[in-house]
N, C-alpha and C positions, 0 to 999 in steps of 0.2 A: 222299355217300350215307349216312354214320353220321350225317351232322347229321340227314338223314330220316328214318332211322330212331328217333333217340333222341327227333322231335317228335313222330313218330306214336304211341310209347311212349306218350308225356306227353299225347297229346292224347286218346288212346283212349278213357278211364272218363269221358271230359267227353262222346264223341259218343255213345256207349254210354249214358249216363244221360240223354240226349237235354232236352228243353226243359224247361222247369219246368209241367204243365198245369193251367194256374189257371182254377177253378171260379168261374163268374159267377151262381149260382143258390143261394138257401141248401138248397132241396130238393133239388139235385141233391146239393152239397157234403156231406149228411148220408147221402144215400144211399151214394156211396163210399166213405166213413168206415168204414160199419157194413163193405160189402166187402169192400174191403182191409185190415179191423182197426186203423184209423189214429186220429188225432188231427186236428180242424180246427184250421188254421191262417187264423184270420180278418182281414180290412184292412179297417177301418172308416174309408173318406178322402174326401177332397172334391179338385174339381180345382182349388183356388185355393189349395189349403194347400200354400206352399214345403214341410217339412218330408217331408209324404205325397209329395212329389214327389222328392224326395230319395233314400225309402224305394225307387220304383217303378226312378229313373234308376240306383241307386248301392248300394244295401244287396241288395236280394232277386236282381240279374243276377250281384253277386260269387260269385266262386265257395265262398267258406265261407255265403254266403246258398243258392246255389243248391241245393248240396249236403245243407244243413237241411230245406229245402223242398221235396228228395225222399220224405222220411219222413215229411210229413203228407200231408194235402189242404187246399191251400192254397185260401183263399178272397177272392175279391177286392168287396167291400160299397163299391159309391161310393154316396156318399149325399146329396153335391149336386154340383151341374155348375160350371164357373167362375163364370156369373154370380149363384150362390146358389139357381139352381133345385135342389128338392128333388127326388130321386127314391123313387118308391112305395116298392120294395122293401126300399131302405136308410135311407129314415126308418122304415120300421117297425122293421126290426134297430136302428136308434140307440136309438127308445123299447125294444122290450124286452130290450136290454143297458145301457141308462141311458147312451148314449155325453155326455160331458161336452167334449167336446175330440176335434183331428184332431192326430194320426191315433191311433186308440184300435185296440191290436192285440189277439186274444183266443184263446187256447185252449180248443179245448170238444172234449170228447170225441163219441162218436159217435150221441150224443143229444140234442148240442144244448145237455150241461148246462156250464156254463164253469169251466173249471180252475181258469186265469189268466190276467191283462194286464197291460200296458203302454201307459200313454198318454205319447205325445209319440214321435219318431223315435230311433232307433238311428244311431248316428254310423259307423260298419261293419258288415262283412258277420259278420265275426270276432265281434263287440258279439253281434250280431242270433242267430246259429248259435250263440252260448252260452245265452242268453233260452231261444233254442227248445227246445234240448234239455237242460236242466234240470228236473229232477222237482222 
């Protein structure tokens, strides 16, 4: 019974903090920004790029990713499909952020205007949660 108890402890601030809800619309991702007074946390990726896959399987589910990605509004920008199809929304975002490379990550405040980035993947979650929350 204290094994159970001591997991429920430890599990607690993870169900509490519930999923991570990742915004698929840049209209909308700007609108909550401005609401919750937050920072966008943007993912500029393609589904053929190992790396941004990487990101999706391994960096942002850990829990020092999870836990980063509580504090913005995270944004999720595909911008082609495996076979190389483009998508509308996320080729525009590529040209008016000049994306060069996948996976091209971005911080922009709650107008849209950009911080800072990072192109190429984060090797941890630990990596990722330091990037993010650095002024």
């Amino acid at each position: 019974m204290k094994s159970l108890a001591a997991l429920l402890l430890i599990a607690a601030p993870l169900v509490a903090q519930g999923p991570v809800k990742w915004e698929h619309d840049y209209q909308a991702a700007l609108k909550r920004a401005k609401a919750e007074k937050k920072v966008i946390f943007m993912d500029l990726w393609a589904e053929w790029c190992g790396p941004c896959q990487h990101l999706q399987k391994n960096v942002f589910p850990s829990a020092e990713g999870a836990a980063a990605l509580a504090k913005v509004v995270p944004y999720s920008a595909l911008v082609q499909k495996r076979d190389g199809t483009p998508l509308p929304e996320g080729t525009k975002l590529a040209d008016q952020f000049k994306l060069s490379a996948f996976p091209t990550l971005v911080i922009l405040d709650a107008n849209g205007k950009e911080i800072r980035r990072q192109v190429g993947a984060f090797r941890t979650g630990t990596e990722f949660a330091a990037w993010l929350g650095s002024k």
